[in-house]
C-alpha positions in Angstrom: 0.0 0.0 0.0 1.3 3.3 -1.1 2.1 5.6 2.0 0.4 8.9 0.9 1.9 12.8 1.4 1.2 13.4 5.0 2.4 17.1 7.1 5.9 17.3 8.4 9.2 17.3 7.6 11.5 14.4 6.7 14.4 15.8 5.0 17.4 15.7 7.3 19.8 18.7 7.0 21.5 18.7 10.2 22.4 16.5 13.4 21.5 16.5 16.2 17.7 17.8 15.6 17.3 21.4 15.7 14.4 21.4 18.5 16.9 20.3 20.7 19.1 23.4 20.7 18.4 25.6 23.5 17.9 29.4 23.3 21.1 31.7 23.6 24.5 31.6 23.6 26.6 29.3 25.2 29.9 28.9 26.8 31.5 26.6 24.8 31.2 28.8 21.3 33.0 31.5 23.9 35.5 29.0 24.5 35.7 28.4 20.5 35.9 32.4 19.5 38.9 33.1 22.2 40.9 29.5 20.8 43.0 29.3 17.7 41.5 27.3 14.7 42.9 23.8 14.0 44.5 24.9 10.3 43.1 21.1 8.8 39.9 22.5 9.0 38.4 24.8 6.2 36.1 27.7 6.6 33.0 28.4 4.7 30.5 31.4 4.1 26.9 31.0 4.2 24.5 34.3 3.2 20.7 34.7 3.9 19.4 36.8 1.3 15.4 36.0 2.9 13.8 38.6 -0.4 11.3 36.7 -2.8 8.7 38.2 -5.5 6.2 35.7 -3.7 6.0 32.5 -1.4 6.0 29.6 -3.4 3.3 27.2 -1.8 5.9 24.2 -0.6 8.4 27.1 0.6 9.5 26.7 4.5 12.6 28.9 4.5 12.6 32.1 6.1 11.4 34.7 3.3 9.8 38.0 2.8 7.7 39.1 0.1 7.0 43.1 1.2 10.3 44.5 1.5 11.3 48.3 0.0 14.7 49.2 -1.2 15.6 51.0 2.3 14.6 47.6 3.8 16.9 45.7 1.9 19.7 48.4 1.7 19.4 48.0 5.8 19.7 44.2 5.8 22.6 44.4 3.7 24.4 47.1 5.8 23.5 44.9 9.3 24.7 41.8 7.0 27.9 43.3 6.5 28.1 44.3 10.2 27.8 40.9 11.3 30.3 39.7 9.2 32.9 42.7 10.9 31.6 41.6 14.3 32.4 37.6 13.9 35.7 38.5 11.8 37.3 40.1 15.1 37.0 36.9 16.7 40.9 35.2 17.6 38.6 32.0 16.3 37.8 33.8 12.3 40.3 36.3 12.5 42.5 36.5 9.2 41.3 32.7 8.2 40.6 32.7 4.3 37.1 31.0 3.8 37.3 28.2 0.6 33.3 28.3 -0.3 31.1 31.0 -0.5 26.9 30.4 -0.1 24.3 32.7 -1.0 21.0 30.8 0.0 17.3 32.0 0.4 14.3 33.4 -0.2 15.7 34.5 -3.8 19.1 35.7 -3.5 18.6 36.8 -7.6 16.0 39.4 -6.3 18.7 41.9 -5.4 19.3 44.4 -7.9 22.5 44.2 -10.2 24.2 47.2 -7.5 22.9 45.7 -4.1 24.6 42.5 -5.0 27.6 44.6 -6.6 27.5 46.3 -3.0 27.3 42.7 -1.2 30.3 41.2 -2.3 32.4 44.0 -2.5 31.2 44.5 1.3 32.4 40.9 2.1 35.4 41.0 0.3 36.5 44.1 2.5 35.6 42.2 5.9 37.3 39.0 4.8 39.7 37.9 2.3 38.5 35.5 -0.6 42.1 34.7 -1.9 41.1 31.1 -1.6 37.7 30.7 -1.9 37.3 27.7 -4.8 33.7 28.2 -5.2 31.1 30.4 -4.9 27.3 28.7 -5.4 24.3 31.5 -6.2 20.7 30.4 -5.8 18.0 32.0 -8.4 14.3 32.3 -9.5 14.8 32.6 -13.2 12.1 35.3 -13.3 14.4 37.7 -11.6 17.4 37.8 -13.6 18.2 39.7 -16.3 20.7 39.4 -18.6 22.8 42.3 -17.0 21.9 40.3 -14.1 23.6 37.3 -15.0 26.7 39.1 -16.2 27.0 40.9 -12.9 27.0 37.5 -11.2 29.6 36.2 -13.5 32.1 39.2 -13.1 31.7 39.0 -9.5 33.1 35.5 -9.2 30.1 33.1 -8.8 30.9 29.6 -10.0 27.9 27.4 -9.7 24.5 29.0 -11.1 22.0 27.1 -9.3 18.7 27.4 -11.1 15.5 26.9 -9.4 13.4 25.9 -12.4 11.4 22.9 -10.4 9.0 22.3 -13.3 9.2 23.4 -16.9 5.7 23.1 -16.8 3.7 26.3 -16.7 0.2 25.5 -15.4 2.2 23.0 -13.0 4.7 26.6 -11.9 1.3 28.4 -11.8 -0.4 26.0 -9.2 2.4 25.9 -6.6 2.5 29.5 -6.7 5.7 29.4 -8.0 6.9 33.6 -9.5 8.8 32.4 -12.4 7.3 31.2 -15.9 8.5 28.3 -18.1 9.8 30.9 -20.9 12.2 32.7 -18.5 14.4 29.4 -17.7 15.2 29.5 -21.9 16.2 32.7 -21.7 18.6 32.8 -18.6 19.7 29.4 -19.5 20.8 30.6 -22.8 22.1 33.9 -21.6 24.4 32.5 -19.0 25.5 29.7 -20.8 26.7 32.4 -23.7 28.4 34.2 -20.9 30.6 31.5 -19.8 29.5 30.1 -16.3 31.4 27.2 -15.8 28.7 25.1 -13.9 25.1 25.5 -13.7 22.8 23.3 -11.7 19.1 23.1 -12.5 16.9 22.1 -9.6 13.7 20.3 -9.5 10.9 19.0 -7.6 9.4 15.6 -7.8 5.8 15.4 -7.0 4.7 19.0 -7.1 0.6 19.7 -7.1 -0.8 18.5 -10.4 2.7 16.4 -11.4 1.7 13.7 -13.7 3.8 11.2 -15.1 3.9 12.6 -18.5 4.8 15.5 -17.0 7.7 14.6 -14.7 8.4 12.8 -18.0 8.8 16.0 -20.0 10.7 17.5 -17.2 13.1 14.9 -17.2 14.2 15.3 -21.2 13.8 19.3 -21.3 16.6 18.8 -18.7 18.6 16.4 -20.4 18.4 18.6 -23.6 20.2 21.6 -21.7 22.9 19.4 -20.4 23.5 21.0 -17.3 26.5 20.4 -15.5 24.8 19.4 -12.9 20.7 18.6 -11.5 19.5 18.7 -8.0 16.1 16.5 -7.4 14.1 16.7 -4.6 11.0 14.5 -3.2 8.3 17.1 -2.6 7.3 17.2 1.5 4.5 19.7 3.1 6.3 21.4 6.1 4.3 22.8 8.6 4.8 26.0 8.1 4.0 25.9 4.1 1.1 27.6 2.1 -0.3 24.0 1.1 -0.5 22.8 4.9 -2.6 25.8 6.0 -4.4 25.5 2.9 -4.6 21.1 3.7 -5.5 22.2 7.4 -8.1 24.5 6.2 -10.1 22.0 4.1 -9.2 23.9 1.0 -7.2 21.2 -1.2 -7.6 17.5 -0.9 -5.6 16.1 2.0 -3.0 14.5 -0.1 -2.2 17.1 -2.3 1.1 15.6 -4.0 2.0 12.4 -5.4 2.7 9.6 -2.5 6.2 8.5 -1.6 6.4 5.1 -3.9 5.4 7.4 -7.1 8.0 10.1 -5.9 10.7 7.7 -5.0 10.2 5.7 -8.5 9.9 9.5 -10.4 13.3 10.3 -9.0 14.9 6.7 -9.7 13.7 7.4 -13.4 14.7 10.6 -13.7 18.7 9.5 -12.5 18.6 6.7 -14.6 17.6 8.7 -17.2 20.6 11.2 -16.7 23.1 8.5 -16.0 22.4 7.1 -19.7 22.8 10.8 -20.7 26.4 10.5 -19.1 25.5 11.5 -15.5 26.8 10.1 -12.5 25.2 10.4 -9.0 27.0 12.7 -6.6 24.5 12.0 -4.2 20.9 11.1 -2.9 19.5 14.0 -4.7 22.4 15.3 -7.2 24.0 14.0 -10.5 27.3 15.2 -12.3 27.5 15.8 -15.3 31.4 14.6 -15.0 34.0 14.5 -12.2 35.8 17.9 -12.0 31.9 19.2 -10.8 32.3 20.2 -7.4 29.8 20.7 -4.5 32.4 21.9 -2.2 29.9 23.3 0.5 28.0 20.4 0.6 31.2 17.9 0.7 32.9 20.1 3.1 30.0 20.9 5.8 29.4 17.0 5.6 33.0 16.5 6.6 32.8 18.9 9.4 34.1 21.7 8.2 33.0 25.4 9.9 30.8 27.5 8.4 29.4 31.0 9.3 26.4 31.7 8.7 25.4 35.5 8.6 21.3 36.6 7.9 18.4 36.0 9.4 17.7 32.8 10.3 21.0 31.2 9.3 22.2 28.3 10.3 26.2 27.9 11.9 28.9 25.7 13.0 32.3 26.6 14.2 34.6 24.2 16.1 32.1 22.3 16.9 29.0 23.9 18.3 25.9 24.8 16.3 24.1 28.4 16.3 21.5 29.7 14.6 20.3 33.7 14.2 17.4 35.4 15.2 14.1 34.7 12.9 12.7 37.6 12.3 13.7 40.6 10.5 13.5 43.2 13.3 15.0 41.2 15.6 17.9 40.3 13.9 18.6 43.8 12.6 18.4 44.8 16.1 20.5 42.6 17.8 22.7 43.1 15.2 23.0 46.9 15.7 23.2 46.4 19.6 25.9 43.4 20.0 27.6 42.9 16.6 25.9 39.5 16.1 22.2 38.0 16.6 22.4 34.0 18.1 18.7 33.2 18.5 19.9 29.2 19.9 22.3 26.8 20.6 24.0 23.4 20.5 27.6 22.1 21.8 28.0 18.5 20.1 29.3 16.0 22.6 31.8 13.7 20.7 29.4 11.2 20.0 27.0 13.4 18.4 30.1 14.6 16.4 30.3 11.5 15.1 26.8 10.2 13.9 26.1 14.2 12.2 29.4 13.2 9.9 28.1 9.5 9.3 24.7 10.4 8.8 25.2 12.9 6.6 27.5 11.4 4.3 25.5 8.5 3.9 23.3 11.1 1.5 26.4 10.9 -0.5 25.5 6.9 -1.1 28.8 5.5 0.4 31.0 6.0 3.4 34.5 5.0 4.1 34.8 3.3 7.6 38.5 4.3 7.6 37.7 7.8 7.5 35.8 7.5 10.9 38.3 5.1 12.4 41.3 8.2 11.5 39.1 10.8 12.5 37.3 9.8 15.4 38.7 6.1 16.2 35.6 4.2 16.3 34.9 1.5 13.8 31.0 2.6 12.3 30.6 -1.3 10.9 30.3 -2.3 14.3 29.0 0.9 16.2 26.1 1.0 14.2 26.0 -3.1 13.8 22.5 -3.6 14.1 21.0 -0.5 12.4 23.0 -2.0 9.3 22.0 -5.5 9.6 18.8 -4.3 9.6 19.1 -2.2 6.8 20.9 -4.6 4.8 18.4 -6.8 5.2 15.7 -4.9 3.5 17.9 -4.5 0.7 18.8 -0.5 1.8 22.4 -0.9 2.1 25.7 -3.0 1.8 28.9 -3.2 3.3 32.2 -4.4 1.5 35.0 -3.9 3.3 35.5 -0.3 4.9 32.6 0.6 2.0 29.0 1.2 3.2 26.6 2.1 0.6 23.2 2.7 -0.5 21.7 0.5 -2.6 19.6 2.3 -5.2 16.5 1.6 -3.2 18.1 3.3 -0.3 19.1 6.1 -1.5 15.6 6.7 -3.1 14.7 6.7 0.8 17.6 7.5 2.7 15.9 10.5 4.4 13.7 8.2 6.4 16.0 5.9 6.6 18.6 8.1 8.3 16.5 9.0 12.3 17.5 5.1 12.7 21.0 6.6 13.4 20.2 9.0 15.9 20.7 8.4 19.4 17.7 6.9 21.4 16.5 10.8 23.0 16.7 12.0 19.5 14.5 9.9 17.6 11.0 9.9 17.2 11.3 13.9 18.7 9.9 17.1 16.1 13.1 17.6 14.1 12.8 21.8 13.8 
């Protein structure tokens, strides 16, 4: 029996759960901020640009849709404060970040001269002599082809498009701002300027999908011959559009496809790439070959720091978790009283250390035991012995050696798959 499209959310991005991360500050980042970095470990950027033309109905991220230009021009200054106040830090002070992340909301809303006045801002507060990659998330309906050249002279190297459906009825009933004719035309345009990787993102099992559709989907993407395609299964946080509009009677109560039909669309969809001359990169990403990077990802699943500056963003540095204020006012007044705006957060005990690493790279589809025995000097085969039994025996997983991977079945699922890892007070808890 098909298990249908219920509320909630199942996609792990972090360990341990975040409704387990208490309010404030905490003495061990104090600790981390007075200490001296350990030099093996790279540094990373992360920017919350929260700005969108409209909410897309499946959105859960932090985003505003009625925001003037003196709005934005004061996120951007407290943005730039942050980054000042967290660079004076012994802990960030004079370290050279390697990846640069400009998440959302839309960070492709900005206008060509607030983004001009963005990086130029960052680049003053911290030095990019050795950043390898710099990843830009867009709505196609905001850029313009000036746009796109801006982005390209100011050093982006990955392009990530967030096209989700080339379908437009399908883009109209998700409430999505962008129309199928506008991914053409910034595809084109920033392919003829010369980015050097862009990634096309979609969305299995959007409201109204259909096979014929997702079909469609799936060879209007292998035409462009992206570098690289990010796939996601479709899930109804609570705090979407569609749930208030599910809770409120006024769409059926399974909106979207169910898992089995989403699991199989995505399996199609890789296997369909793959024959194209993709290869996986992970649960939800192929490669078009194997100089395409996803340094952020690779490195933050490795346990690399990252800062995290914007409302609402998400850090880790040397080992303890934080996460900014949530709200706009907030944050820009925290930031304008103390430098910086920590909302909550989380010191990982070594053990927790451990299974956010092993879970998260197990998205990737394989994990090297020897990398945990070097790094932490535990043996995962036999620390998580019976969660891998179990799994092997339903076909999910297999270990070879020092390899555990995913099965193609497993990775289909590996989200739900992945809470069997946590530690006994973690599971079955709300994960935000």
């Amino acid at each position: 029996m098909s298990e249908d499209t219920k509320a909630g959310n199942y996609f792990v991005a972090n360990y341990p759960p975040f409704s387990f991360w208490s309010e404030g500050t905490c003495a061990e980042l104090d600790g981390v901020l007075a200490g001296e970095p350990d030099p093996k470990v790279p540094l990373g950027l992360y920017v919350h640009l929260p700005f969108c033309r409209k909410r897309c109905d499946f959105c859960y991220f932090k985003v505003y849709t009625d925001k003037n230009s003196g709005e934005i021009r004061r996120y951007l200054d407290a943005v730039l404060d942050e980054l000042s106040a967290w660079t004076a830090h012994p802990y960030l002070r004079g370290r050279k970040p390697s990846f640069v992340y400009f998440g959302g909301g839309t960070p492709s809303y900005l206008s060509a001269d607030q983004l001009r006045t963005l990086f130029e801002g960052m680049r003053a507060r911290i030095s990019w002599d050795d950043v390898r990659e710099v990843a830009f998330e867009c709505e196609p309906g905001t850029l313009s082809h000036v746009k796109i050249e801006g982005l390209f002279d100011l050093g982006v190297t990955r392009l990530s498009l967030g096209v989700e459906n080339f379908d437009p009825q399908i883009l109209e009933l998700n409430n999505r701002a962008h129309r199928a004719k506008e991914i053409y035309d910034v595809y084109e345009h920033a392919r003829k300027v010369g980015f050097r990787q862009i990634n096309i993102d979609l969305i299995a099992g959007m409201v109204g999908e259909t096979e014929e559709n997702w079909s469609r989907c799936i060879d209007e993407t292998v035409r462009l011959r992206p570098e690289s395609v990010t796939i996601y299964q479709m899930e109804v946080p609570f705090n979407t559009t569609i749930y208030q509009r599910m809770k409120d009677g006024a769409v059926e109560v399974a909106p979207v496809a169910d898992w089995d039909t989403k699991r199989r669309w995505v399996d199609q969809a890789f296997a369909r790439l793959q024959g194209a001359g993709y290869h996986l990169g992970s649960a939800y990403t192929a490669c078009l070959d194997e100089t395409v990077e996803f340094l952020y990802r690779d490195a933050l699943w490795h346990g690399a720091d990252m800062l995290g500056i914007g409302v609402s963003s998400f850090s880790q540095l040397g080992g303890v978790h934080f996460q900014n204020e949530t709200s706009f006012e907030p944050y820009l007044q925290a930031v304008g009283a103390a430098g910086t705006a920590i909302w909550r957060s989380h010191p990982l005990t070594d053990e927790e250390k451990l299974r956010r690493e092993f879970i998260l790279q197990m998205k990737l589809g394989s994990v090297d035991a020897g990398y945990f025995r070097d790094k932490f000097g535990v043996d995962v085969r036999t620390h998580f012995e019976d969660t891998l039994r179990e799994h092997a025996a339903l076909g999910y997983v297999e270990v070879d050696g020092d390899r555990i991977s995913s099965t193609r079945e497993g990775l289909m699922r590996v989200d739900s798959l992945l809470h069997d890892y946590f530690l006994e007070e973690h599971k079955n808890a709300r994960y935000a």
